[in-house]
C-alpha positions in Angstrom: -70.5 -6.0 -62.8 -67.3 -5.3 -61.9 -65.6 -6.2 -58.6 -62.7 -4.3 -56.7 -59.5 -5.4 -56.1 -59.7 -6.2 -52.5 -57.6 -8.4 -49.8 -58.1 -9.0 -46.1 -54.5 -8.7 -44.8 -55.0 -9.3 -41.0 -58.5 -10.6 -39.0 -60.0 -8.5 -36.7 -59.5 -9.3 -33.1 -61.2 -8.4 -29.7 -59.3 -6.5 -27.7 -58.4 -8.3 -24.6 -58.1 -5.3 -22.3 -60.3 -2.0 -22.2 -58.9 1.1 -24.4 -60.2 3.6 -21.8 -59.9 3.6 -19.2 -56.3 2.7 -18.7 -55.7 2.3 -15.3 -51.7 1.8 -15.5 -51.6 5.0 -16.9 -54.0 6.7 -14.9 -51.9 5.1 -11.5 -48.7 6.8 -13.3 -50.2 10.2 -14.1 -51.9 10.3 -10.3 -48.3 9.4 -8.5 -46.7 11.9 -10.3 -49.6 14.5 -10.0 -49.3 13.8 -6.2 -45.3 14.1 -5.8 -45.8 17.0 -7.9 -48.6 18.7 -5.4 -46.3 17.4 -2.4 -43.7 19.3 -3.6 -45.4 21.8 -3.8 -47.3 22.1 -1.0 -44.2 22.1 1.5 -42.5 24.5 -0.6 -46.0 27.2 -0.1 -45.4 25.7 3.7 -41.6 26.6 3.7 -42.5 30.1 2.4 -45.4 30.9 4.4 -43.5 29.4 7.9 -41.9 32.8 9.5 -40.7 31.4 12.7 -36.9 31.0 13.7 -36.6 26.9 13.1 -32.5 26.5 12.7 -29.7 27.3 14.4 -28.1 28.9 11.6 -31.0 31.6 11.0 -30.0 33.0 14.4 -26.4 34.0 13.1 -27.4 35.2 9.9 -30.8 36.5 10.2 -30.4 38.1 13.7 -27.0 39.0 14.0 -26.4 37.7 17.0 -24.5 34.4 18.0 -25.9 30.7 18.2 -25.2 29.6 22.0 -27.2 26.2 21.6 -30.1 24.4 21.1 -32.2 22.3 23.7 -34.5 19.2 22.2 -38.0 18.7 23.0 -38.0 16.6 26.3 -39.4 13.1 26.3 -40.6 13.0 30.3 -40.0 9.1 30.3 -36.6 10.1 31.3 -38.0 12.0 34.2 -37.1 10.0 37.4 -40.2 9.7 40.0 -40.8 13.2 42.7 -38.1 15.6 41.3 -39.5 17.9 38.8 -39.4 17.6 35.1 -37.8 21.1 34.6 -35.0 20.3 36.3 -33.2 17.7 33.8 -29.8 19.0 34.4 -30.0 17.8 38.0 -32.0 14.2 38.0 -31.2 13.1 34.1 -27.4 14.0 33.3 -27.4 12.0 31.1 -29.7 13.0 28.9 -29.7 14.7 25.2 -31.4 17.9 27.4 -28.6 18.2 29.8 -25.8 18.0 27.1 -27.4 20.5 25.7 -27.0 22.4 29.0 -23.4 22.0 29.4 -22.7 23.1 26.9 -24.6 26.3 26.5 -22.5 27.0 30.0 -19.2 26.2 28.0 -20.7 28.9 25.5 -21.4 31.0 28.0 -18.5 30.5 30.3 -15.7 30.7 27.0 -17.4 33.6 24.6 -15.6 36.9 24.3 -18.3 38.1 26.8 -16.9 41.7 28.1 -14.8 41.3 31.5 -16.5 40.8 34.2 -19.7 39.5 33.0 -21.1 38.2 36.1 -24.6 39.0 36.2 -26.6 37.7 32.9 -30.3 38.0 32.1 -32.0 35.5 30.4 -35.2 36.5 28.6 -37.3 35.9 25.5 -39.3 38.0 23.1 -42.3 36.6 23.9 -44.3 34.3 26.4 -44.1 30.7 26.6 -40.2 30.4 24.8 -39.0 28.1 27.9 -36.7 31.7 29.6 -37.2 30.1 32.8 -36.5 26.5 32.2 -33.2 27.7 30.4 -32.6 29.8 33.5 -32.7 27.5 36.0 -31.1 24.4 34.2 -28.0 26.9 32.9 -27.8 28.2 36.9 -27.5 24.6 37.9 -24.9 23.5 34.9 -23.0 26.6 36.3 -23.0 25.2 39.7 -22.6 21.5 38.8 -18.9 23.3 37.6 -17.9 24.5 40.9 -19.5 28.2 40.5 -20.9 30.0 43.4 -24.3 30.8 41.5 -27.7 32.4 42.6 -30.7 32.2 40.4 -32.8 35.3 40.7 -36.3 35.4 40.0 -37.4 39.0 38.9 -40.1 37.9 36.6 -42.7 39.8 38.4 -45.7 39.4 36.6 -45.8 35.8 36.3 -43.6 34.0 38.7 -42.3 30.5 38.5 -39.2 29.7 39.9 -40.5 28.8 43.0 -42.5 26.1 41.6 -39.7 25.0 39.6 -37.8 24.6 42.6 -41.0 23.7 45.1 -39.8 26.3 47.3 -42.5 29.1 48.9 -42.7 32.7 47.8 -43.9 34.7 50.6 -40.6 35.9 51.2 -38.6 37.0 48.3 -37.1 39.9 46.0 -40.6 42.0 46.5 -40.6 41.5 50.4 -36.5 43.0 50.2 -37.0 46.0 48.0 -40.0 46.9 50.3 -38.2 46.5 53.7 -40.4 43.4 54.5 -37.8 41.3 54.8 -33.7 40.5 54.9 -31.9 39.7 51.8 -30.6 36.6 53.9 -34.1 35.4 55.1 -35.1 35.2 50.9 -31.8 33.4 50.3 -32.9 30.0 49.7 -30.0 27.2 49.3 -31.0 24.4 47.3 -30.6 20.4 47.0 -27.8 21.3 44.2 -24.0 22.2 46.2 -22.8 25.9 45.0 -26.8 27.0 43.6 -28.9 29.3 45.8 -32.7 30.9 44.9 -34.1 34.3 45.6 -37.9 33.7 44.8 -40.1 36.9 43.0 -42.0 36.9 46.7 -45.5 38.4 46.6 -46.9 39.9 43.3 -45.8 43.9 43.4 -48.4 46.8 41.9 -45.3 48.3 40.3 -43.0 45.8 39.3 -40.5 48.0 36.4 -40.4 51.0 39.2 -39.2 48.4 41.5 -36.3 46.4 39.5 -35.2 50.2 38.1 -35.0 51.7 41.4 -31.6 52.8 42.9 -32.5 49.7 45.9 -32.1 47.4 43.1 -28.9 48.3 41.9 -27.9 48.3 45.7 -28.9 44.9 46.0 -27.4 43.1 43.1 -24.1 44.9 43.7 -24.3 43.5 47.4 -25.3 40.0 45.6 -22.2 40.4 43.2 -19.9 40.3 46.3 -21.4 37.0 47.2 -21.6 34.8 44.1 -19.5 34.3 40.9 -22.5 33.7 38.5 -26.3 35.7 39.0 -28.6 34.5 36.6 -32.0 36.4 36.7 -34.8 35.3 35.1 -37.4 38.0 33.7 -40.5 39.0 32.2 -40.9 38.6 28.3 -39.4 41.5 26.4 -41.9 42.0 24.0 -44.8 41.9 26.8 -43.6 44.7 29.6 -40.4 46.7 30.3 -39.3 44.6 33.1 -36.2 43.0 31.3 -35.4 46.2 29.3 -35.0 48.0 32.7 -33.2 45.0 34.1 -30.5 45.6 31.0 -29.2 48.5 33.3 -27.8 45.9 35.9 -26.4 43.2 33.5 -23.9 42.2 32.4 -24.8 40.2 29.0 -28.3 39.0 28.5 -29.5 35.3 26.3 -32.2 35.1 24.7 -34.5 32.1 24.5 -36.1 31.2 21.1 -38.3 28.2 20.8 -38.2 26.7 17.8 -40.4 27.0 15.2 -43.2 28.8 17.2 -41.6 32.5 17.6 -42.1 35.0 14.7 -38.6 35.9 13.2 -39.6 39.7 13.1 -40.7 39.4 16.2 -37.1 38.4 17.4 -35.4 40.8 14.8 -37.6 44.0 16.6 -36.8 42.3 20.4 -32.5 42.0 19.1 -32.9 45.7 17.3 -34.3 47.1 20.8 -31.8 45.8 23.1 -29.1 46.8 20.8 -30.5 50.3 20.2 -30.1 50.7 24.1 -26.5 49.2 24.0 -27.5 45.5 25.8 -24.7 43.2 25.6 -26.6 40.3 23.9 -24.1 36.9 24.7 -26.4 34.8 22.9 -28.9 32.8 21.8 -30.4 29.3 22.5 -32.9 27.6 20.7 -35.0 25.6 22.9 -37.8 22.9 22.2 -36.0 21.3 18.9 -37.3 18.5 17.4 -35.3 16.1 15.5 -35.5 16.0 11.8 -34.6 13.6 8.9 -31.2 13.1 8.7 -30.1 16.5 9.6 -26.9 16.9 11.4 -29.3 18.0 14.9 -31.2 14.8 14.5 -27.9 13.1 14.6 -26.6 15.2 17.2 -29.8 14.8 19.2 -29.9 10.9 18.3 -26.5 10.0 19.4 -26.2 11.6 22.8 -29.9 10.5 23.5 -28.6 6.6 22.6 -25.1 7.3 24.3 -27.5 8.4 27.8 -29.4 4.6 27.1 -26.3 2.8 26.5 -24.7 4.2 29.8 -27.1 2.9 31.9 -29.7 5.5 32.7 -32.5 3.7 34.0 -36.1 4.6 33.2 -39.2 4.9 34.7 -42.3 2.6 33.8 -45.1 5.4 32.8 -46.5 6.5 29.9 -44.2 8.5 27.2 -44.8 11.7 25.9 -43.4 14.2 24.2 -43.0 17.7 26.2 -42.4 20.9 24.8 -40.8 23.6 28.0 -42.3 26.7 27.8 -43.3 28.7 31.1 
């Protein structure tokens, strides 16, 4: 017999760990499947996200200019009995009521046509915060030494007079119909300079009203008395209202809340006033929330610190995050 010429040239061993499955390399593959899906996934919710989120889409997107923005309201700040609304009176020193001053300086220093005393505020659709702007812009206005009235002619759904806690029954409606005098629905506020003129009672025919030749009357009688009328009005994109209100303005701004209104739908509501030659002053973007290390969330961060650090005392009740709309 013959035998072959064979050598053992290393022992066989038992493995000390499992060939499959290996778990280190599964725990890689997985990490980078998930960053990879993360990605992803806020890149489909990037694309799919229509709404108006940043100030800059306002500029380039609608054409108009970028007045402002107004952050999300935490109502810790609020201070007990005086409504949360109404942060440019009771928190001055809050990130909100920055933000309010200086939409006035916008307001007060844009190349607005001369003589722009009567400005509309409006939105393209329900629930933007139109009248929350309004009123806190009326009372930054006044808080700088102007004569200002804040006129409620949103006559569908009415809110100024809760706002303000004031009654209704006597108002713009009771005027126009002959129910009452323009200086029984005058209603002077806590705030020095800032007067209201409540919607009054609900009216069957609210656009025939604030388009009739009694209106014009009356806000040319009202421009004798103030320096600054600020009306607040009915969503563009829901009745006429505001469209007909154009007629008696001077420049309108428009309320966008942030990342909840469609951009088309603001693109059709800036194409409409502009097709009936609306002076549009601006834009603000209300209801921001501070993101990542974005130059807002520093913006919003420092004057929200600098309001703690000066001494602005808060209340001992539960925090929460609100987001204005009316």
């Amino acid at each position: 017999m013959k035998t072959g010429n064979i050598r053992v040239i290393d022992k066989a061993e038992i493995p000390t760990v499992p060939i499959s499955p290996n778990k280190k390399r599964m725990v890689l593959i997985s990490m980078i499947l998930g960053i990879a899906l993360g990605i992803g996934f806020a890149f489909v919710l990037e694309y799919l996200d229509n709404t108006i989120r940043f100030p800059e889409e306002i500029s380039d997107y609608l054409g108009i200019p970028y007045m402002g923005l107004v952050p999300a309201f935490d109502t810790d700040e609020v201070l007990d009995g005086m409504p949360v609304e109404l942060i440019a009176l009771h928190s001055p020193k809050a990130a909100a009521s920055e933000s309010f001053r200086g939409i006035r300086t916008s307001i007060l220093f844009s190349s607005a046509k001369p003589g722009s005393q009567v400005i509309l505020v409006t939105s393209a659709m329900p629930s933007e915060g139109k009248t929350l702007c309004s009123a806190n812009i009326a009372i930054a206005m006044a808080q700088a030494g102007s004569r200002v009235l804040l006129l409620d002619c949103d006559m569908r759904c009415p809110t100024i007079h809760k706002t303000f806690q004031i009654g209704r029954h006597v108002g713009l409606s009771s005027v126009m119909f002959g129910r009452s005098k323009l200086k029984d629905a005058i209603i002077p506020t806590q705030i020095p300079n800032l007067d209201v003129i409540p919607c009054g009672p609900i009216p069957p025919n609210p656009s025939e009203i604030l388009g009739s030749k009694k209106m014009r009357s009356l806000i040319d009688e009202l421009r004798r008395k103030y320096t600054k009328i600020i009306i607040d009005s009915s969503p563009i994109s829901a009745v006429t209202d505001s469209i007909v209100l154009t007629q008696i303005s001077d420049s309108i701004v428009l309320v966008i809340r942030a990342s909840s209104t469609p951009r088309q739908l603001v693109k059709n509501t800036v194409d409409q006033l502009k097709n009936i030659n609306a002076y549009i002053l601006g834009s603000v973007l209300n209801a921001v929330k501070p993101r990542g290390n974005s130059y807002y969330h520093y913006q919003y961060n420092y004057q929200y610190g600098h309001a703690r650090n000066n001494g602005h005392k808060k209340k001992n009740r539960k925090s929460h995050q609100r987001s204005w709309h009316f």
